[in-house]
BAFI-3210 file (N, C-alpha, C; in Angstrom, 3 decimals, decimal comma, padded with zeros to 6 digits):
// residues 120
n [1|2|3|4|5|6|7|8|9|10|11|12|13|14|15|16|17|18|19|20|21|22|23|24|25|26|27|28|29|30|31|32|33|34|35|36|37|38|39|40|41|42|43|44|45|46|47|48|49|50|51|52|53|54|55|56|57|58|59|60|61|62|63|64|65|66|67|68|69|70|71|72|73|74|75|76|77|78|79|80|81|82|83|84|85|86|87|88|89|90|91|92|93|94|95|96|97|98|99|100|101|102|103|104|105|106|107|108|109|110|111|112|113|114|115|116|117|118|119|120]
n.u [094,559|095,849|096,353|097,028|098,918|101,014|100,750|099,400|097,092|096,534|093,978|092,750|090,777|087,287|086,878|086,300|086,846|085,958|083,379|084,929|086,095|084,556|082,684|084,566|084,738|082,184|082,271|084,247|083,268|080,897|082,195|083,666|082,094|080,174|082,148|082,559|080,108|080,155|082,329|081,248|079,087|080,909|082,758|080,647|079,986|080,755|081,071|083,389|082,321|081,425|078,251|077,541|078,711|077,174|074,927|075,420|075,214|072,848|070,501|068,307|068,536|071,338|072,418|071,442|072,659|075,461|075,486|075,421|077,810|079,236|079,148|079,535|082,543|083,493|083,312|084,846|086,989|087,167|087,090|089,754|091,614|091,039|092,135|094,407|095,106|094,621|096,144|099,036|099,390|100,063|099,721|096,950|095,577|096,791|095,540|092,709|092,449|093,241|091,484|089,442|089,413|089,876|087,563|085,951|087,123|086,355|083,527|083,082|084,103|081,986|079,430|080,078|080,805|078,239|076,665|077,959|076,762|073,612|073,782|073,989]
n.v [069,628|070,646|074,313|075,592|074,463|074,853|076,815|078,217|080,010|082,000|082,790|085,613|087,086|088,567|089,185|092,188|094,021|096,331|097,146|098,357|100,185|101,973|102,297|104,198|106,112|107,136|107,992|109,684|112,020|112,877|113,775|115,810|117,191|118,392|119,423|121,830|123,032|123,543|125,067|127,375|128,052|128,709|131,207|133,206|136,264|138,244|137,680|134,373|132,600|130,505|130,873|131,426|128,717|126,919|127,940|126,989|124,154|123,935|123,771|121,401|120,132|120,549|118,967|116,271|116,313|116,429|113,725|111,992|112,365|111,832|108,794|108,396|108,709|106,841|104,532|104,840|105,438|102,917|100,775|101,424|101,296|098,413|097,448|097,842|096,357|093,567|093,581|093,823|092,543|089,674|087,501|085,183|085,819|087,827|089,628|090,037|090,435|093,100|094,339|093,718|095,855|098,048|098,237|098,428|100,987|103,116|102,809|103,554|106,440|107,792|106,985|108,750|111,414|111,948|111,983|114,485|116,234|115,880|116,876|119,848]
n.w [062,163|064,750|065,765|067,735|069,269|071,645|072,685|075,675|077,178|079,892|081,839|082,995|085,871|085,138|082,311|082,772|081,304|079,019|080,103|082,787|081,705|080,211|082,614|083,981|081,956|082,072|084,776|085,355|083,653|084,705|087,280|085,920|085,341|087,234|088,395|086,864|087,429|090,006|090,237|088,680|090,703|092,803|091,304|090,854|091,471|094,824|098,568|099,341|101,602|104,690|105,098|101,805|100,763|102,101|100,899|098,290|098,891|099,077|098,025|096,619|093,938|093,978|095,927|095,201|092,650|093,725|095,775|093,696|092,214|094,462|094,759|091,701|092,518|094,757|093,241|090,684|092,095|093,223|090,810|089,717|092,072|092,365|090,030|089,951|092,158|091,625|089,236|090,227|092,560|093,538|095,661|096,848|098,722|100,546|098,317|098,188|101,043|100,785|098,240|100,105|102,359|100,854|099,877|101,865|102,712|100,850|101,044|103,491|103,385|101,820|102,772|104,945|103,113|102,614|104,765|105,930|103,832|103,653|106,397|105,859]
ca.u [095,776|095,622|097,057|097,163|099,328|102,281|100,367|098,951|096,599|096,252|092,868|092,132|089,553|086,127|086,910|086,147|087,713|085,033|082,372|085,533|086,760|083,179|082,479|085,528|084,797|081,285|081,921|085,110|082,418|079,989|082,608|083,930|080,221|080,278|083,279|081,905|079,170|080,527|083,207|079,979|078,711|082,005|082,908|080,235|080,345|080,440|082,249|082,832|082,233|080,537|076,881|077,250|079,387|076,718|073,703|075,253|074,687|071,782|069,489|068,129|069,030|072,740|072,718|071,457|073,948|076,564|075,518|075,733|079,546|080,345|079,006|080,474|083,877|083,402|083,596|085,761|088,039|087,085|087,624|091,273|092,479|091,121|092,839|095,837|095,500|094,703|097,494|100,092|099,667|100,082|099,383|095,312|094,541|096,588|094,670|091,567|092,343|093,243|090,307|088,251|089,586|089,888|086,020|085,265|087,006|085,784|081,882|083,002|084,262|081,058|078,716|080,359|080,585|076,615|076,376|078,184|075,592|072,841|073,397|073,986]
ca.v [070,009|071,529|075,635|076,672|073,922|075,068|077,992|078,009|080,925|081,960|083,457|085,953|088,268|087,670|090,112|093,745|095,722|097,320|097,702|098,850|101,169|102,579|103,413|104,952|107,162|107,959|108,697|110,697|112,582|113,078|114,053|117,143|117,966|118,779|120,361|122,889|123,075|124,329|126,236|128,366|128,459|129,739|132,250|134,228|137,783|137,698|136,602|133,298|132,483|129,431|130,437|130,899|127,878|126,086|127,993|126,218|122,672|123,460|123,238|119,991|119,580|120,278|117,690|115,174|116,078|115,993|112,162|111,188|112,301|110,583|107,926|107,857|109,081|106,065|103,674|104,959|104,881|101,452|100,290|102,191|100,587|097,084|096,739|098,022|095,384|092,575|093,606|093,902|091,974|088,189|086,473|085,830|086,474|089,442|091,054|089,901|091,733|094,909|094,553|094,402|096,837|099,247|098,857|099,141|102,163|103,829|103,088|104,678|107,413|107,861|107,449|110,260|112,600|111,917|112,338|115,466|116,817|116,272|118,047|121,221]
ca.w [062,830|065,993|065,264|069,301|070,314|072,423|073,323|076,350|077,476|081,169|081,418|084,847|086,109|084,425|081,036|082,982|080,373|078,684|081,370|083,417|080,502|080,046|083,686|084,250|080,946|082,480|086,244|085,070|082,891|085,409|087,751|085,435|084,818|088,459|088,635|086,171|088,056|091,010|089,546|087,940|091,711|093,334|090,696|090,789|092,261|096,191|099,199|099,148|103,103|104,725|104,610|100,679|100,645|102,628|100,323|097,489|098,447|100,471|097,364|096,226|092,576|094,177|097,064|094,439|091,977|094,914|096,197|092,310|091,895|095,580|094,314|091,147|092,641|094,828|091,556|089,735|092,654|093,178|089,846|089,495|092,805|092,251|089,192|090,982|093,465|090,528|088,243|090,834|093,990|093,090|096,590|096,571|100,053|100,245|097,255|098,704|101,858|100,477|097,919|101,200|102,890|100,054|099,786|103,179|102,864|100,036|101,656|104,651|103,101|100,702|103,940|105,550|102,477|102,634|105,920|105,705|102,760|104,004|107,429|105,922]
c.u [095,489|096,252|097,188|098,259|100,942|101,983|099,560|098,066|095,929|095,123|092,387|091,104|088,516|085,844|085,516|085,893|086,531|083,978|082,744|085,832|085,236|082,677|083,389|085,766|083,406|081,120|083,169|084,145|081,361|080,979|083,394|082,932|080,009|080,882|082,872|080,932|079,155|081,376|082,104|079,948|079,571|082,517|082,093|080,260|079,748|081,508|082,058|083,063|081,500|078,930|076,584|077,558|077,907|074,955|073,871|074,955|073,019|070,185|069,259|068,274|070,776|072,840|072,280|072,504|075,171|076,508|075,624|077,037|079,908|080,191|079,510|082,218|084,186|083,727|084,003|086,590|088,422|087,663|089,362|091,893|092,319|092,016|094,127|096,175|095,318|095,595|099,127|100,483|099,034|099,206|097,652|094,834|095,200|095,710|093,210|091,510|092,221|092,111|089,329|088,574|089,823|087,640|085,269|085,564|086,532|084,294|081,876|082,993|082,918|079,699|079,019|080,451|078,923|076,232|076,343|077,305|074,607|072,374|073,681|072,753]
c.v [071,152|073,235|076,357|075,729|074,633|076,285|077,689|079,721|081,124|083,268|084,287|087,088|087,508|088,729|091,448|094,508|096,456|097,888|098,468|100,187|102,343|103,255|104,156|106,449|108,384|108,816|109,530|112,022|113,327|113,844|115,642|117,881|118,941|119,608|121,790|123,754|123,950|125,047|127,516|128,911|129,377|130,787|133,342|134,915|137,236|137,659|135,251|132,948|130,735|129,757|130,568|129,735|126,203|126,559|127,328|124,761|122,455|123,286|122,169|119,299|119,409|118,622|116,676|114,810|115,695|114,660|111,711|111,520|111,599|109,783|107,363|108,072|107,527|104,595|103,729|104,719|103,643|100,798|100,468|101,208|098,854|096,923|097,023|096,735|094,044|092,698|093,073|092,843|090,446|087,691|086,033|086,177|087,921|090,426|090,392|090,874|093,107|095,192|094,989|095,636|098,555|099,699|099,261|100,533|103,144|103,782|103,806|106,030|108,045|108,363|108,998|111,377|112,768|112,499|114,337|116,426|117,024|116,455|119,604|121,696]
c.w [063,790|066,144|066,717|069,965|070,480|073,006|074,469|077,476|079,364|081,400|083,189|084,604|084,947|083,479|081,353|081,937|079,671|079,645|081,731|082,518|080,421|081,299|084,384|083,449|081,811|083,876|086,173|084,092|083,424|086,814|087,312|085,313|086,214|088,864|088,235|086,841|089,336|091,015|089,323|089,702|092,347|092,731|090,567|091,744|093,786|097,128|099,518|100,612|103,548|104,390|103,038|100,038|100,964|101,602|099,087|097,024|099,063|099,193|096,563|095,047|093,099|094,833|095,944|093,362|092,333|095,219|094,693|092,252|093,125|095,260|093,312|091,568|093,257|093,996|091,137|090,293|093,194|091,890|089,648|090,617|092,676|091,339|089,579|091,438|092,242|089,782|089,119|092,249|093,516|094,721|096,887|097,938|100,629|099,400|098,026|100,169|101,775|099,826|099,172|102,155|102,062|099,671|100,944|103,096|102,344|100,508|102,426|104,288|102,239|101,733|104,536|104,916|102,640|103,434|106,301|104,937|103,242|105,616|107,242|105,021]
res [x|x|x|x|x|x|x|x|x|x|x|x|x|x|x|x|x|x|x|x|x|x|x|x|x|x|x|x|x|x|x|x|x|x|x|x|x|x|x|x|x|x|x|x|x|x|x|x|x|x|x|x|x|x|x|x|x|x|x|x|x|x|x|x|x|x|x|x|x|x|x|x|x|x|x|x|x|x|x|x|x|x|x|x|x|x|x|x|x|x|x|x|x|x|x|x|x|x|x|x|x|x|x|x|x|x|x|x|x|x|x|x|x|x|x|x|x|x|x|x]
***
């Protein structure tokens, strides 16, 4: 005897949720780590001006630590808005647009924090 019949299960996306759940835990994690991080930098004694502003990313454990949070900021804010756009926006080539245009933008934006980094 068949125990599912009248049920009928509508199955979407290709079962995210933990991956999604997990890198959202770690690049939120890696993103406070940072925070800390530069909190430490700006608090200490001083004025805080551009060339100390600019001596704090200008050394190379920073700038690496710096392109790892754009990067994960990048992702996380990817993840957060896709499922936005998958939960909420039924039509599929609308969410396919915005998907693409939400990633174009988030690269752009990611490029140019880079960009930004490592010219100072």
């Amino acid at each position: 005897m068949n125990q599912n019949y009248g049920s009928k299960r509508l199955v979407v996306g290709a079962h995210y949720g933990l991956r999604d759940w997990l890198s959202q835990r770690v690049t939120g994690a890696l993103m406070a780590l940072f925070t800390i991080v530069l909190l430490a930098q700006v608090l200490m004694p001083g004025e805080l001006n551009y060339d100390r502003w600019a001596g704090i990313f200008s050394a190379q454990w920073m700038k690496v630590l710096t392109f790892i949070v754009i990067v994960s900021l990048a992702w996380h804010a990817w993840v957060g808005v896709r499922d936005i756009w998958m939960d909420y926006v039924k039509p599929v080539g609308t969410r396919l647009a915005l998907q693409v245009f939400t990633l174009a933008w988030l690269v752009g934006c990611a490029g140019w924090a880079v960009q930004v980094l490592w010219r100072l």
